[in-house]
C-alpha positions in Angstrom: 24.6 -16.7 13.9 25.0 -13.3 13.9 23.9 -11.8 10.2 24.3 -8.2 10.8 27.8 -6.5 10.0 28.7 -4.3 12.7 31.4 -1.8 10.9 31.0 0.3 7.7 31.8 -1.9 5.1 32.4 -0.9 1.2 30.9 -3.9 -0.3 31.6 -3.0 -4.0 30.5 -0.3 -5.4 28.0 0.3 -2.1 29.0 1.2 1.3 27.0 -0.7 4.2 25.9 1.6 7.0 25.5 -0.7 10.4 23.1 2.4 12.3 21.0 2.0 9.4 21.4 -1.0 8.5 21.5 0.0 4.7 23.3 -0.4 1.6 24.2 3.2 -0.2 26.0 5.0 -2.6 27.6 9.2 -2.0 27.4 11.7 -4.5 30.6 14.0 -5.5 29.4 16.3 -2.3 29.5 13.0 0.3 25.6 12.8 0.6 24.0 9.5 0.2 22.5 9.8 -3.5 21.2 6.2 -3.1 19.7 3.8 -1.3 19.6 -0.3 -2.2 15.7 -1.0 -2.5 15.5 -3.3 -0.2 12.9 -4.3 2.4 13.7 -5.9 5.8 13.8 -9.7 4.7 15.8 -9.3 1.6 18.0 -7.1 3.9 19.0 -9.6 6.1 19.7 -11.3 3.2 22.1 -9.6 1.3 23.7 -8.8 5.4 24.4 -12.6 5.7 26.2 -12.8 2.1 28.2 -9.7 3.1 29.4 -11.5 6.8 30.1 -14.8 4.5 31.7 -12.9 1.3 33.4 -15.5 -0.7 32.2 -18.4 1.0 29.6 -21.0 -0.6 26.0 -20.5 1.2 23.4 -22.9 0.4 19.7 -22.4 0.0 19.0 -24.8 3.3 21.6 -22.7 5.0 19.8 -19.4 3.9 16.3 -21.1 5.2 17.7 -22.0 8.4 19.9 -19.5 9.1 17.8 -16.1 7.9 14.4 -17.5 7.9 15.1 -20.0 10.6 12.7 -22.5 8.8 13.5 -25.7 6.4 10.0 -26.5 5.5 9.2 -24.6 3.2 10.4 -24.7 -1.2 13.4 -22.6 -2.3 11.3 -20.4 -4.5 11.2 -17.6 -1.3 15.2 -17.9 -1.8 15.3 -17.6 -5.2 12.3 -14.6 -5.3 14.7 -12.8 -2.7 18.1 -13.4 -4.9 16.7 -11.9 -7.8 15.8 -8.8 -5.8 18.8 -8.4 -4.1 20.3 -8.3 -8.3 18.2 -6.0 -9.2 18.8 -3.8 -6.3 22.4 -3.7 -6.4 22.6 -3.5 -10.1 24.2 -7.0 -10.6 23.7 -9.3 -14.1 23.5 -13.2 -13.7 25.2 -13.6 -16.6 28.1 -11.8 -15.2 27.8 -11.5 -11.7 30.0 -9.0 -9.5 28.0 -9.6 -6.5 26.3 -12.9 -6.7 27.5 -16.0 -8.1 24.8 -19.0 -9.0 26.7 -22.1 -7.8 24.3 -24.7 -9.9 22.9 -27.2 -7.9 24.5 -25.8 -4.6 23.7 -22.2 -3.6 25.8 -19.1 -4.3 28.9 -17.2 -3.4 29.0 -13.4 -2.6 32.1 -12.2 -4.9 32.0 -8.3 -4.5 35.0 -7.1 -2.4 34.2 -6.4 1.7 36.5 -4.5 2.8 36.2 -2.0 6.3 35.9 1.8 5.7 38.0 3.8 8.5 36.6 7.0 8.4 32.9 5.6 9.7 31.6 8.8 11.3 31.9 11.1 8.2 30.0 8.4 6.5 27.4 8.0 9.2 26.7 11.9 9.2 25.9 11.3 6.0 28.4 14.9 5.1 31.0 15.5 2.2 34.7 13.7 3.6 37.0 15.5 6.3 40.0 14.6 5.3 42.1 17.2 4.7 46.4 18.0 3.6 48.7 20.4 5.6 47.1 23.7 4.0 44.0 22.9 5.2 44.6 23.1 9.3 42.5 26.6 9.6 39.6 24.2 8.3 40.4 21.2 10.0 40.5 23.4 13.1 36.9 24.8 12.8 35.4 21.2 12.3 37.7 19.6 15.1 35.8 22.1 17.7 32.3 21.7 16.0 32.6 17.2 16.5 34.0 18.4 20.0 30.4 20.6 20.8 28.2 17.9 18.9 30.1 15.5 21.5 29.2 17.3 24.3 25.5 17.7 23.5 25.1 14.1 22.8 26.8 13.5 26.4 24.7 16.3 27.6 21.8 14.5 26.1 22.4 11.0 27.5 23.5 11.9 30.6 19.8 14.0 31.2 18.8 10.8 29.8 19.8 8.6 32.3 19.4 10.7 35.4 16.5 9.8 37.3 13.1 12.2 35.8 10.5 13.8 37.6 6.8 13.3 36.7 7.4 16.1 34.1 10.4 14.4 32.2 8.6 10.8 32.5 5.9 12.2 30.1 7.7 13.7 27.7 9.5 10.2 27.5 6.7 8.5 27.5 5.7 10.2 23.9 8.6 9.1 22.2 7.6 6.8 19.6 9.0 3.2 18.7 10.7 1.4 16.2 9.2 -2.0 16.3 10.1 -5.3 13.8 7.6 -7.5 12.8 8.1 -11.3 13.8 7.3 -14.1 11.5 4.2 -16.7 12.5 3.2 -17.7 9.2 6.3 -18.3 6.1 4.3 -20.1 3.2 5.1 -19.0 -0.6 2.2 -16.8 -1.4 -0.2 -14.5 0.7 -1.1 -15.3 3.9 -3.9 -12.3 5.1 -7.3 -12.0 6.7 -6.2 -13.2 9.4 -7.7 -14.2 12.9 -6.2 -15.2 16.2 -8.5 -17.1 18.7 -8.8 -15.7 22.0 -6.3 -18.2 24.0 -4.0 -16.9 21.2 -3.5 -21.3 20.4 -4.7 -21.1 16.4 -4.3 -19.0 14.2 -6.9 -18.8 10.7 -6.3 -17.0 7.3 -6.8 -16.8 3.6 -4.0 -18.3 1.5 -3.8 -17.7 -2.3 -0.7 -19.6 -3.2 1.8 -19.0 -6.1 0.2 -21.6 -8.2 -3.5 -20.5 -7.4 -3.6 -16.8 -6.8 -7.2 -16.4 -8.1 -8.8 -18.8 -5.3 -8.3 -18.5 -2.0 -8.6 -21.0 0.8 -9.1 -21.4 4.7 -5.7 -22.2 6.7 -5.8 -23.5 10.3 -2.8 -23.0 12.4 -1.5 -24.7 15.6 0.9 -21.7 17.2 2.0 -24.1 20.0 2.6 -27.3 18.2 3.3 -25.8 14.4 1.0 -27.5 13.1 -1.2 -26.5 9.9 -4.1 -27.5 7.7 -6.3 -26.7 5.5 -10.1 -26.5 6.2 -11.6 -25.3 3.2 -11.8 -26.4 -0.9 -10.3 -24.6 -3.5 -13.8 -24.8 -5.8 -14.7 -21.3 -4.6 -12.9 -18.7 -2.1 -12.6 -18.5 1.6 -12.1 -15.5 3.2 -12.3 -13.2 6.5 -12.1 -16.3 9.3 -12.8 -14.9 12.8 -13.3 -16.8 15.6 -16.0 -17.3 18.2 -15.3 -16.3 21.7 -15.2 -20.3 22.8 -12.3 -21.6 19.8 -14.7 -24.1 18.8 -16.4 -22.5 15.7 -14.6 -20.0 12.6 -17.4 -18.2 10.7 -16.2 -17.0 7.3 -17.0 -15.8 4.0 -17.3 -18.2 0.7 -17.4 -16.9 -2.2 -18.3 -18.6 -5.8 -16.8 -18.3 -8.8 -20.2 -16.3 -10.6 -19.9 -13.5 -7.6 -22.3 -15.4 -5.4 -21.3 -15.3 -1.3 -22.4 -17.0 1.7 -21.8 -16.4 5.3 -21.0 -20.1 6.8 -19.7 -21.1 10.2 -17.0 -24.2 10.8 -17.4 -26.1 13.8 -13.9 -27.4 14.5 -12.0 -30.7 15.9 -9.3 -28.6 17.5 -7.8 -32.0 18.8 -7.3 -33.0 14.9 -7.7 -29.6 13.0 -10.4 -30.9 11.3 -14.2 -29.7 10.7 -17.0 -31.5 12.3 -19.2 -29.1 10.3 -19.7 -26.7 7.5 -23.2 -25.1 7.8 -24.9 -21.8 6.2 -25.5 -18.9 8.1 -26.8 -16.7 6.0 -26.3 -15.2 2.2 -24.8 -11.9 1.1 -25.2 -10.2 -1.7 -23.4 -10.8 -5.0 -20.3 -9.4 -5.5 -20.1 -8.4 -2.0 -16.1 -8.0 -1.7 -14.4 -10.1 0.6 -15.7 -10.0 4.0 -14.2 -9.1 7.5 -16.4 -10.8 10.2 -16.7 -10.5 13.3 -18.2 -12.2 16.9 -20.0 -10.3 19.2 -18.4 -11.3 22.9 -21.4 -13.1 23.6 -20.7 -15.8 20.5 -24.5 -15.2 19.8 -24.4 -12.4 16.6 -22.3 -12.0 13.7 -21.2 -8.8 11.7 -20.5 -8.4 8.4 -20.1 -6.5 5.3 -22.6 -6.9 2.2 -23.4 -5.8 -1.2 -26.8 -4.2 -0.6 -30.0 -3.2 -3.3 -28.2 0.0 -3.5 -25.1 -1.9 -4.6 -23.2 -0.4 -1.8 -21.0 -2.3 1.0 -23.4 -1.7 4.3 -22.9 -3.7 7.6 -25.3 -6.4 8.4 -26.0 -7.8 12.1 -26.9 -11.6 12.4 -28.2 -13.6 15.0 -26.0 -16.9 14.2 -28.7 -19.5 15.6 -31.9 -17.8 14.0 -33.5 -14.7 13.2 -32.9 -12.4 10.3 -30.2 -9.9 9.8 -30.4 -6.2 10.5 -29.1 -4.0 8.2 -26.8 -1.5 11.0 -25.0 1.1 8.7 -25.9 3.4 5.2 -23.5 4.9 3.9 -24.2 8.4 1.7 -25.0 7.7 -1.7 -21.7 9.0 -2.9 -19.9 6.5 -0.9 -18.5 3.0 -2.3 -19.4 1.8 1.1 -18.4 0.2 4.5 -16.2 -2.4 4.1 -14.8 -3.9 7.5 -16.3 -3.9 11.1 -15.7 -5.1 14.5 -17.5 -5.6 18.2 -15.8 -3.9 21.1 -14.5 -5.7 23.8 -17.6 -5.8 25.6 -20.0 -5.8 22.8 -21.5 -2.2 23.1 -20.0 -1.0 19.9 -18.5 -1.6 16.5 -16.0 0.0 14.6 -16.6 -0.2 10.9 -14.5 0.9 8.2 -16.1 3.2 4.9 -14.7 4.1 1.3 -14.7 7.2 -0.2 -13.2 7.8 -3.5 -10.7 5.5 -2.8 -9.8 6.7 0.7 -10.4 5.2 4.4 -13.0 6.7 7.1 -12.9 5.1 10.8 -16.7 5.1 12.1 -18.3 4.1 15.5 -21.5 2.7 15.9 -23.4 2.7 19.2 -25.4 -0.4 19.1 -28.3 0.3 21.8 -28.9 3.7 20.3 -27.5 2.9 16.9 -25.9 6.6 16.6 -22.9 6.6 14.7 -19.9 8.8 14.7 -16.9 9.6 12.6 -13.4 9.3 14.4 -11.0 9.9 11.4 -9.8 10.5 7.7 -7.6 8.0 6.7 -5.7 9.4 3.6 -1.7 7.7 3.8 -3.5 4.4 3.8 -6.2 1.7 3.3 -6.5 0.0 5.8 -8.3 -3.5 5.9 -8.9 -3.9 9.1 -8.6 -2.1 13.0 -9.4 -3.4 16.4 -10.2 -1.9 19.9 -7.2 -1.7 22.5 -7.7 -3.3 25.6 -9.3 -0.5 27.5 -12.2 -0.4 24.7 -11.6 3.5 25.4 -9.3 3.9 21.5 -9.2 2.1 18.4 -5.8 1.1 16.9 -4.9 0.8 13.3 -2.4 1.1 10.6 -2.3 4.8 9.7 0.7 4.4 6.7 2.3 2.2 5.1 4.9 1.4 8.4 2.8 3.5 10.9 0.5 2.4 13.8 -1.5 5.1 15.1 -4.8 4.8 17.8 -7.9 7.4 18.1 -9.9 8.1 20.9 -13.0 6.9 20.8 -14.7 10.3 22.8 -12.6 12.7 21.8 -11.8 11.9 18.2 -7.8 12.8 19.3 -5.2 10.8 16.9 -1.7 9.6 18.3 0.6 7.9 16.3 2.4 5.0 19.0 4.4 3.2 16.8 6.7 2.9 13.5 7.1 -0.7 12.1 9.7 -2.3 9.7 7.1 -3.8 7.4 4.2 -2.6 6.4 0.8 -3.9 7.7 -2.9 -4.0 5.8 -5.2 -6.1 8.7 -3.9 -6.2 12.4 -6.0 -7.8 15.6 -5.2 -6.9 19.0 -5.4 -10.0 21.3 -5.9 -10.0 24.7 -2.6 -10.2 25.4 -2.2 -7.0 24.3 0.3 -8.3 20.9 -0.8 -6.8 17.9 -0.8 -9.8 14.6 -1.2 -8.2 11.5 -0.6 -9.4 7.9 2.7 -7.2 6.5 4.2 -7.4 3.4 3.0 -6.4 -0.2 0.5 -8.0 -2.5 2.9 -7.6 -5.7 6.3 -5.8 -6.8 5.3 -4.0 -9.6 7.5 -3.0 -12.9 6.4 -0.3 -15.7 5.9 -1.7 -19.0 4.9 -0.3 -22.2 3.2 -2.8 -24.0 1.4 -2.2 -27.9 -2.2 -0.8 -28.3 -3.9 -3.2 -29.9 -6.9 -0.8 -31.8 -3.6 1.1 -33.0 -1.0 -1.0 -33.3 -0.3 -4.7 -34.8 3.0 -5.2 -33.1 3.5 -7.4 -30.0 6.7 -6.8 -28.2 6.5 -5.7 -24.8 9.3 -3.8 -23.3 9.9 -2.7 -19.4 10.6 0.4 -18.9 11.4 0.4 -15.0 12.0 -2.9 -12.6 13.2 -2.7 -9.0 12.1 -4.8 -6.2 9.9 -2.1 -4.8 6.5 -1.1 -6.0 6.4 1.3 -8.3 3.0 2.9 -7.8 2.6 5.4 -10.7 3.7 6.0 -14.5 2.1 8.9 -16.7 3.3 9.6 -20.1 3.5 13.3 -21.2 1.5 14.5 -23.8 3.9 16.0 -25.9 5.9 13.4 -27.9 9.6 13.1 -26.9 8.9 14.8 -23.0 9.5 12.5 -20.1 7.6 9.9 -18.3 7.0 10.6 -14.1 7.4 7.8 -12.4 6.6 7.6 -8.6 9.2 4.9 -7.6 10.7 3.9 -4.3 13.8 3.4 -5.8 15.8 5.5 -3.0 13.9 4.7 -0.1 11.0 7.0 -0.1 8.1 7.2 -2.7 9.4 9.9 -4.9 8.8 11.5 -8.7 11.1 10.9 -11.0 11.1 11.9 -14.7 13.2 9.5 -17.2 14.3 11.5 -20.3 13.8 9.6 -24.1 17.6 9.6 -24.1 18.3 7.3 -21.0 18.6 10.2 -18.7 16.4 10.1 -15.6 15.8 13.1 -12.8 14.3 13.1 -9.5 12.2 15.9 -9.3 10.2 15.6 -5.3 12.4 15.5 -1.9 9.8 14.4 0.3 11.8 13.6 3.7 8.8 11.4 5.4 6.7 8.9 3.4 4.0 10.1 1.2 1.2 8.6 -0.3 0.5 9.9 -4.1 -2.7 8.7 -5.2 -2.8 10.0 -8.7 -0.7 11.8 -11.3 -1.2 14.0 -14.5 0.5 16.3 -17.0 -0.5 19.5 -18.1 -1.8 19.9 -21.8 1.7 21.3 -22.3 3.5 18.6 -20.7 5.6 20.8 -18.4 3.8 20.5 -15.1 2.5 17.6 -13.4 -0.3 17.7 -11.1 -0.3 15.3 -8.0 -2.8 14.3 -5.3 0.0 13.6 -2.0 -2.1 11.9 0.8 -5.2 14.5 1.0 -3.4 17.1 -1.2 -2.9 18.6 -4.3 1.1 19.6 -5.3 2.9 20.9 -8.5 5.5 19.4 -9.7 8.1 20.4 -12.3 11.7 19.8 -13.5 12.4 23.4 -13.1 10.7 24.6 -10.4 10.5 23.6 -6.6 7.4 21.3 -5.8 4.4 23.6 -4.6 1.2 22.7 -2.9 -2.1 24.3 -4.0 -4.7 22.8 -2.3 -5.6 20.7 0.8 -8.7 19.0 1.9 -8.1 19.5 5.4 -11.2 17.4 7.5 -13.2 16.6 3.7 -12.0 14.3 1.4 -10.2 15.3 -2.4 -9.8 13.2 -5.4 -8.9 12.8 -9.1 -7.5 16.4 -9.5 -7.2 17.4 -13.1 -6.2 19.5 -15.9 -8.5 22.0 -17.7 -8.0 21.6 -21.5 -6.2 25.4 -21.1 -3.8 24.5 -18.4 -5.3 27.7 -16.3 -6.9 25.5 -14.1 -7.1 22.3 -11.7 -10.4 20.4 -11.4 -11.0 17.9 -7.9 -13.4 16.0 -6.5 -14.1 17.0 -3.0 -16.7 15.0 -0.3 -18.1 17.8 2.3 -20.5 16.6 4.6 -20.8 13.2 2.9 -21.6 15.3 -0.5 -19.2 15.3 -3.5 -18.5 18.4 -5.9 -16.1 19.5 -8.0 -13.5 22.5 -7.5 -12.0 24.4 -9.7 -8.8 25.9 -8.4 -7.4 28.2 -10.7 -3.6 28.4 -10.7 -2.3 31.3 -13.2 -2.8 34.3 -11.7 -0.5 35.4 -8.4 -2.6 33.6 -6.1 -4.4 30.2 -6.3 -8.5 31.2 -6.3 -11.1 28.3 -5.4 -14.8 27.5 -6.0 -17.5 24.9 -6.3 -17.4 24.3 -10.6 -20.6 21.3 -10.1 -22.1 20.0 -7.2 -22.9 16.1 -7.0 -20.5 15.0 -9.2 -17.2 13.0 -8.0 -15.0 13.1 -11.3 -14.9 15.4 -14.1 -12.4 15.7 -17.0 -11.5 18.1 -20.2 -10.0 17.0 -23.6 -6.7 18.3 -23.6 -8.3 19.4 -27.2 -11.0 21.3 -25.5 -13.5 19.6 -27.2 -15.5 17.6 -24.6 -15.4 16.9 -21.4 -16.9 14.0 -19.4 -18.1 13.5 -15.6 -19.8 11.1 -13.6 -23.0 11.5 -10.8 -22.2 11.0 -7.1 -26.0 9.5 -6.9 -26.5 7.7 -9.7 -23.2 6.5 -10.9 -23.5 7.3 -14.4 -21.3 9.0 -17.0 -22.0 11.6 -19.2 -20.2 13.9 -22.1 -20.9 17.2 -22.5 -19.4 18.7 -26.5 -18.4 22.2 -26.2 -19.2 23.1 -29.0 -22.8 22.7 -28.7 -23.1 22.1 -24.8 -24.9 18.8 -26.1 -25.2 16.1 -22.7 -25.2 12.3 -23.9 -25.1 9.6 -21.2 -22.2 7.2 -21.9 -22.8 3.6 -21.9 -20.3 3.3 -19.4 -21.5 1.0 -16.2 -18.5 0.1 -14.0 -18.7 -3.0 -11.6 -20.4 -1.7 -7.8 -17.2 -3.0 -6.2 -15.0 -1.2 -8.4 -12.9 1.4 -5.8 -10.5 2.6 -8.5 -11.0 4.9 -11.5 -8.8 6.0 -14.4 -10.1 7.4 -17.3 -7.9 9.1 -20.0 -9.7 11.2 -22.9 -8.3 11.3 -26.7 -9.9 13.1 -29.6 -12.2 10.1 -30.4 -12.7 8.5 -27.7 -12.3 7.5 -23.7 -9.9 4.3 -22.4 -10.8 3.7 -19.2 -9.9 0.4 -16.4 -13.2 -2.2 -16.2 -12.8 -4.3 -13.1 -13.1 -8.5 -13.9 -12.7 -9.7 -10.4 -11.0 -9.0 -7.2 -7.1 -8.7 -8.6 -7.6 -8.5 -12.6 -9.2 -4.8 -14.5 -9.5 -4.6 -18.3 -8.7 -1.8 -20.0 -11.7 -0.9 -22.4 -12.0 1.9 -25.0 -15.5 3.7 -25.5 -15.4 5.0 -29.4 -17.5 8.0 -29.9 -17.8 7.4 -33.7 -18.7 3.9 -33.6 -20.1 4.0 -30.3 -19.1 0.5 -29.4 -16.9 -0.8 -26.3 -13.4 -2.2 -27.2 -10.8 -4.1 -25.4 -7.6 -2.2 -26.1 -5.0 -4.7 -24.4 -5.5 -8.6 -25.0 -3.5 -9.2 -21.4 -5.6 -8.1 -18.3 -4.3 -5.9 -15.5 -3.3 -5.7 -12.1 -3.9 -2.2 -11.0 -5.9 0.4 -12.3 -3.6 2.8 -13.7 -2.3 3.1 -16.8 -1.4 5.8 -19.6 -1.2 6.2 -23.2 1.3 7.9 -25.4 0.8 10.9 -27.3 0.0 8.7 -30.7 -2.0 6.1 -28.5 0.6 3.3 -30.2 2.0 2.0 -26.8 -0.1 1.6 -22.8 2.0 2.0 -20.1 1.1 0.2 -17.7 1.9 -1.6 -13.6 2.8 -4.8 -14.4 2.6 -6.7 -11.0 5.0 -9.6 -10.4 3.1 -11.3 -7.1 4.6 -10.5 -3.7 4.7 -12.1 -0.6 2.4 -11.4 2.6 2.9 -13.0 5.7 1.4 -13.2 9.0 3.5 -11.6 11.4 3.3 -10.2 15.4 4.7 -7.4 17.7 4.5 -6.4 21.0 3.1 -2.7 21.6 4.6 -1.0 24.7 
């Protein structure tokens, strides 16, 4: 059944757009002012209620029809319902889109009706229509849709004619739109994934709704559609990769008190069942979940480890005997190297390193053991990449719906593909079909909840919900200002500020999708500073954004305010060495230079009293007091696998996020009277960030509600 309308519709207060296969709303001047937030499943969705408007659909009809599954509960419906609501502003209690039919399904009730005038719409331009006194007008715009026809006939006609070798490679840049296609559907996240090598079975991690803390080892049959599971839920299963033969899956257990082994399954493939569950070899403790990988031969393993350094290094090992060889060591600054994988033929690996929170792509040569960086990754984190079939380029997600590939000798990066969902892990199988795991961990909603080390109250209120992440909040400084929020609310990530009154004002225009990575007012709350992919922007309500600084081939991180407002402070990573820059901004032109070398944060009291940094070497933090110039060492010791900082100073004292486990942080206060640690919130967090008001009452903070990830496929060109 066909669940895509194929005329503008105005379906309520929205008007559906068939080329874009979105729900929007104009502004006064005929320019789409908003978008639905709404990814590609929950599109479908809401298209199939629009085709069957006033008709009763029932869940089973949804699953079969949209999914094109049965098995599986009705929670995914109802998950998708509630963010098509929120999306399209509806209120269960009095619906004008959709209608709750208890026991049997809904009913879309909004009006459908078609909209005549499609191709002022599709332009996206203010309305042509136009009365007798308007002909001189009506003229002009006749003959420019009369030349915009001819140089689309122009174009398709040169488009069709048959190309010379010169045309044929300027074709053959064009990039593709590609959609993702389902192979796993379960409620819950499916990732860390692996595909054997006659692309039959299919293993992953599952953490399902009821469970999300443990993980466990699915086993897939891709032909017959059948699936187990081959691992217990005592401890955690992750990174399955399997050897060259099918017969075995080596993964990663990990216990409960941080412990980890490296075991391999041998498998009944016959059955799905394991003949065996035997040790490999141990890794060390709180070693974050590992990505393994064969060597072609089926005789070695690689994988990631916590080493005596308590950094993430890659580890070589023989999987019959023998002990394992420690391959890669990451600078001393670096969190580490977190994913790696053999070459086709087993010459090479390409393994994956942190820094401050951002994504390097290395290669190792394995008979010389040289290794080389390819690329910055700074719009993404990737979890995983894999060689192409030539072994000459290695191909990995690059943004959030962007696959690019890099050359392995010449270091050149092409993006080859844009994707309708985005991807964290993907493996290239022999068959040249890329299988990655797409979707997103969590939906996240802002919520300012009480402080509990200043106030006794415990209502929690949510200050933003929408059905797409968003990824930032930061409270001003001055009492009554604005909050920025980076939401996704029309389509791109974007900075909005909403006003104490209600009011809220979108305040960045970014036409292609950014990654902001952090966010912070000015002491004088009128300015924001932001970190966009490997930059540094301004941002204000008044002014137009303006970017100040870029870290071009090194790394930047955690820019800052001085406590005068004269200045920015950020980390930057040159030749695997972190210092901080101060990049003063109030004079006519922006002037940079090295403020403290060896050091990958540093922060002022908006007070100017203090200011506190930590040591690229040794990891520790220290205060310095202005008024004296007095150093104390803070008692501060974050978790080695901790990738994400936030720290926010007050007048007595630093809150900052402690990381529990894998998907939980704490958010701890460090009193320099006292000198003790406090807990400030009695409910753990999601996500790192967070931000206090001016009168440290209320946290604002990501409150995740969990997402959905999926194992999914597409065929590159």
């Amino acid at each position: 059944m066909a669940i895509k309308p194929e005329s503008p519709l105005q379906v309520g207060e929205w008007q559906y757009l068939p080329e874009q296969d979105k729900l929007v709303q104009f502004a006064s001047d005929g320019k789409i002012a908003v978008t639905a937030d709404l990814d590609n499943l929950s599109q479908k969705v809401a298209n199939y209620f629009i085709v069957n408007a006033g008709r009763l659909v029932t869940k089973d009809e949804l699953l079969q029809d949209v999914w094109g599954i049965r098995d599986v509960s009705d929670g995914r419906v109802t998950r998708v319902i509630r963010v098509l609501r929120v999306a399209l502003g509806d209120d269960t209690r009095e619906p004008r889109y959709i209608e709750t039919i208890p026991k049997r399904g809904y009913r879309f009730i909004a009006p459908v009706s078609v909209i005549q005038n499609a191709v002022n719409i599709y332009n996206g331009e203010p309305s042509d229509a136009v009365t007798s006194s308007d002909e001189p007008q009506k003229l002009k715009r006749l003959v420019m849709y009369v030349l915009v026809l001819l140089l689309l006939v122009s174009a398709l006609f040169w488009w069709l004619w048959p190309a010379d070798s010169g045309a044929v490679e300027k074709m053959a840049t064009d990039i593709p739109m590609l959609r993702y296609k389902p192979v796993t559907s379960m409620d819950g996240l499916e990732f860390y994934h692996n595909v054997s090598a006659d692309e039959r079975y299919l293993a992953f991690s599952y953490a399902s709704p009821d469970a999300e803390s443990v993980t466990v080892l699915m086993l897939q049959d891709l032909l017959e559609y059948k699936q187990t599971r081959i691992t217990e839920p005592s401890y955690s299963s992750f990174g399955a990769a399997f050897s060259p033969d099918n017969k075995q899956i080596a993964y990663h257990r990990m216990y409960p008190d941080g412990a980890c082994e490296i075991r391999v399954i041998k498998l009944n493939l016959e059955k799905l069942t394991v003949a065996s569950d035997d040790l490999v070899v141990t890794c060390g403790v709180n070693s974050i979940s590992s990505r393994i990988s064969w060597s072609p031969d089926g005789n070695y393993l690689i994988y990631p480890t916590m080493s005596a350094q308590k950094q993430m290094v890659i580890m070589l090992k023989p999987v019959h005997s023998g002990l394992a060889e420690q391959l890669t060591v990451p600078p001393p600054n670096s969190f580490g190297d977190y994913a790696a994988r053999f070459s086709r033929n087993g010459s090479k690996i390409l393994f994956l390193r942190d820094a401050a929170g951002a994504a390097q792509l290395w290669i190792l040569n394995l008979s010389s053991r040289e290794t080389k960086m390819l690329t910055n990754i700074t719009d993404t984190m990737p979890g995983n990449a894999d060689w192409d079939l030539t072994n000459n380029a290695i191909i990995y997600p690059s943004g959030p719906t962007t696959l690019s590939k890099v050359d392995v000798n010449s270091g050149e990066v092409k993006v080859i593909a844009y994707t309708d969902s985005s991807a964290s892990e993907i493996q290239i199988a022999k068959s040249g079909r890329v299988y990655a795991s797409v979707g997103n961990f969590s939906h996240i909603n802002i919520t300012k909840t009480p402080n509990m080390l200043h106030n006794s109250k415990v209502s929690t209120q949510t200050v933003f919900s929408s059905n797409r992440n968003e990824s930032l909040v930061e409270v001003s400084p001055i009492a009554g200002d604005p909050i920025a929020v980076v939401s996704r609310r029309s389509g791109l990530p974007q900075v909005w500020l909403f006003y104490p009154d209600g009011s809220q004002k979108q305040i960045t225009f970014f036409n292609t999708r950014e990654r902001f990575r952090s966010l912070v007012f000015s002491p004088d709350g009128k300015t924001l500073a932001a970190q966009v992919n490997n930059e540094v922007w301004l941002l204000s309500a008044t002014q137009s954004p303006r970017k100040v600084a870029t870290g071009g081939d090194n790394l930047i991180s955690s820019p800052v305010w001085s406590s005068d407002g004269s200045a920015i402070y950020y980390a930057e990573s040159k030749n695997a060495r972190w210092n901080i820059i101060r990049l003063i901004i109030s004079g006519e032109e922006e002037t940079a230079s090295i403020f403290a070398e060896n050091r990958e944060l540093y922060i002022e009291s908006y007070d100017g009293k203090y200011s506190i940094w930590r040591d690229a070497i040794s990891k520790k933090f220290y205060v310095r007091w202005h008024s004296n110039n007095k150093v104390e060492e803070l008692p501060i010791q974050l978790p080695e696998n901790q990738l994400w900082l936030k720290f926010q100073l007050k007048s007595k004292g630093v809150y900052f996020t402690y990381l529990l486990n894998d998907i939980n942080y704490q958010l701890q206060y460090y009193d320099f009277t006292t000198r003790e640690l406090s807990i400030a919130l009695e409910s753990n967090l999601y996500h790192s960030r967070f931000s206090l008001s001016p009168d440290e009452e209320s946290v604002y903070i990501l409150q995740s509600v969990r997402g959905d990830f999926d194992i999914a496929q597409i065929d590159l060109p």
